[in-house]
C-alpha positions as CSV (number, residue, x, y, z in Angstrom):
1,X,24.4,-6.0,-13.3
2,X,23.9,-6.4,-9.4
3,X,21.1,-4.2,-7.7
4,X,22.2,-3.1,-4.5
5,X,19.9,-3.7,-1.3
6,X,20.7,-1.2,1.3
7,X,21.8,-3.6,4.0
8,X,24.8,-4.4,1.5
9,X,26.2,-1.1,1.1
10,X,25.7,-0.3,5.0
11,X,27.6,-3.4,5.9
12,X,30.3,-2.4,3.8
13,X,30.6,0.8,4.9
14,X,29.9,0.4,8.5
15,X,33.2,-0.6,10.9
16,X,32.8,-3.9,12.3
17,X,29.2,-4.9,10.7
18,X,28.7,-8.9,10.8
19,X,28.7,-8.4,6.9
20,X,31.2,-6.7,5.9
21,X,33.2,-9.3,4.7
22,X,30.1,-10.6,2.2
23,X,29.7,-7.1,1.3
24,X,33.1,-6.7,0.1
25,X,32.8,-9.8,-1.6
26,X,30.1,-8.1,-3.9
27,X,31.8,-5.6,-3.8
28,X,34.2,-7.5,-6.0
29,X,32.6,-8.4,-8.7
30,X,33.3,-7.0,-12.0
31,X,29.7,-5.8,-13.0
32,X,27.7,-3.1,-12.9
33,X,26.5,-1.4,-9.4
34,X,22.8,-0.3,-9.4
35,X,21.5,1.7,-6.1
36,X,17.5,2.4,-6.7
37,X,17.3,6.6,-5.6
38,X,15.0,5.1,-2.5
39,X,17.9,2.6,-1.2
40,X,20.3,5.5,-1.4
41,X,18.2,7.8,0.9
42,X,18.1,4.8,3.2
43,X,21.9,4.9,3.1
44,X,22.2,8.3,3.8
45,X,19.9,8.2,6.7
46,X,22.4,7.3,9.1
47,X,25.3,9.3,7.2
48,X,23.8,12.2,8.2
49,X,22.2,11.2,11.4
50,X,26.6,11.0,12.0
51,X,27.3,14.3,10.0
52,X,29.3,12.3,7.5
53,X,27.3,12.5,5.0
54,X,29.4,13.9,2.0
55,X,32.0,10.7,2.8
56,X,29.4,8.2,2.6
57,X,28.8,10.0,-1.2
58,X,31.9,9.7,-2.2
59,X,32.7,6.1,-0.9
60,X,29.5,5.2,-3.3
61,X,31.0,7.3,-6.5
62,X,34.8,5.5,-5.4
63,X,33.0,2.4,-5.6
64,X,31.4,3.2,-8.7
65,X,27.7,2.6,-7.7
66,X,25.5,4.0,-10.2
67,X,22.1,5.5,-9.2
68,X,19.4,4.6,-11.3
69,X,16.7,7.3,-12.3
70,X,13.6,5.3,-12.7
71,X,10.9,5.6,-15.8
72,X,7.3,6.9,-15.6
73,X,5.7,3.4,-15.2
74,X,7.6,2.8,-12.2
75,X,5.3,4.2,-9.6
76,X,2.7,1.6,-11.3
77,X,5.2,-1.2,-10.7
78,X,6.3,-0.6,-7.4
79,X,2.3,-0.5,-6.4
80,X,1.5,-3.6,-8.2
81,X,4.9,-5.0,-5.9
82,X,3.7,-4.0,-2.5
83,X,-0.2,-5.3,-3.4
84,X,1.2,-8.9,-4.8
85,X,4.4,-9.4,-2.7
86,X,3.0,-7.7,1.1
87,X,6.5,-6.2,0.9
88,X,7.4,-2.5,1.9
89,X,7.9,0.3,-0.5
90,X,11.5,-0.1,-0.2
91,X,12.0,-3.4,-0.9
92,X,9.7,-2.8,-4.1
93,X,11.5,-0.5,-5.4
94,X,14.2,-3.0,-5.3
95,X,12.6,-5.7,-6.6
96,X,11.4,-3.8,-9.5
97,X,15.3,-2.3,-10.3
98,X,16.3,-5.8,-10.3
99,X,13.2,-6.8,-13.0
100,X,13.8,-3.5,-14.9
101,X,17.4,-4.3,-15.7
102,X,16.7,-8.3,-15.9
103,X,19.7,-7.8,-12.9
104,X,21.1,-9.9,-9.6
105,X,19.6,-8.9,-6.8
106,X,22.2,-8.5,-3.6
107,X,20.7,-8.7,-0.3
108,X,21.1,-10.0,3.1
109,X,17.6,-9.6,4.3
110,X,16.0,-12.9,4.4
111,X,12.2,-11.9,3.8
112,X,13.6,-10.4,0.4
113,X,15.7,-13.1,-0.4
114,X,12.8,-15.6,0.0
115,X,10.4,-12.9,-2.4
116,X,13.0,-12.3,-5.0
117,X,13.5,-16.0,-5.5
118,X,9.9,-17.2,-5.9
119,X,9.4,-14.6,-8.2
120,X,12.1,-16.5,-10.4
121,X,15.1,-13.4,-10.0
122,X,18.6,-14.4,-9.2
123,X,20.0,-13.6,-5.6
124,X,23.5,-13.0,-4.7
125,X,23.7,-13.1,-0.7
126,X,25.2,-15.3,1.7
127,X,23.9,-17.7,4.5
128,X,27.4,-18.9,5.2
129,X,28.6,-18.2,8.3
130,X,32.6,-17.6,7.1
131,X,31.0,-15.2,4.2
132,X,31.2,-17.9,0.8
133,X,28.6,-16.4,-1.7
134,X,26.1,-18.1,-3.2
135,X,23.6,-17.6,-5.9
């Protein structure tokens, strides 16, 4: 399974984005698609701002992005996140879908990157200029 930052689905989707090409990449992959309900407002944000948000919807069901519907200890989680790791609520949330599901985290944002991997979870991202992934 492979949680979904937001930056990855907005490179995807967005014409011309320096990402795309990673994005599509994990895109690829044969497993399972996790958006946390948080990253999927984010992703919506600018949908809407554009009045197209009913395609951005449906490019995330035609990918087959599932959105996860968190459990009641979640709230705790994500607070015990934010105090330990200085990160925002967003990234969090995040963070814990990835340690929920025991799942690959997918991100281009570097402070996450660097947070996810000292807390021992596995990243799937690039830093390669021509778009190679790496774990």
């Amino acid at each position: 399974m492979i949680v979904l930052d937001a930056c990855v689905v907005i490179a995807l989707l967005e014409k011309g984005h320096i990402h795309s090409q990673p994005a599509a990449t994990i895109m690829d992959h044969e497993e399972e698609l996790l958006l946390h309900p948080l990253t999927y407002s984010e992703i919506l944000v600018g949908a809407v701002r554009v009045n197209s948000e009913t395609l951005v919807t449906q490019a995330i069901h035609n990918l087959g992005i599932e959105i996860w519907s968190p459990d009641d200890a979640h709230p705790s989680r994500i607070a015990h996140l934010r105090i330990s790791t200085r990160l925002r609520l967003p990234h969090c949330c995040v963070l814990d879908t990835v340690a929920y599901h025991g799942a690959t985290l997918a991100t281009f944002d570097q402070g996450l990157i660097k947070t996810a991997t000292s807390l021992g979870w596995e990243v799937l991202t690039t830093e390669d200029p021509v778009g190679r992934l790496t774990y």
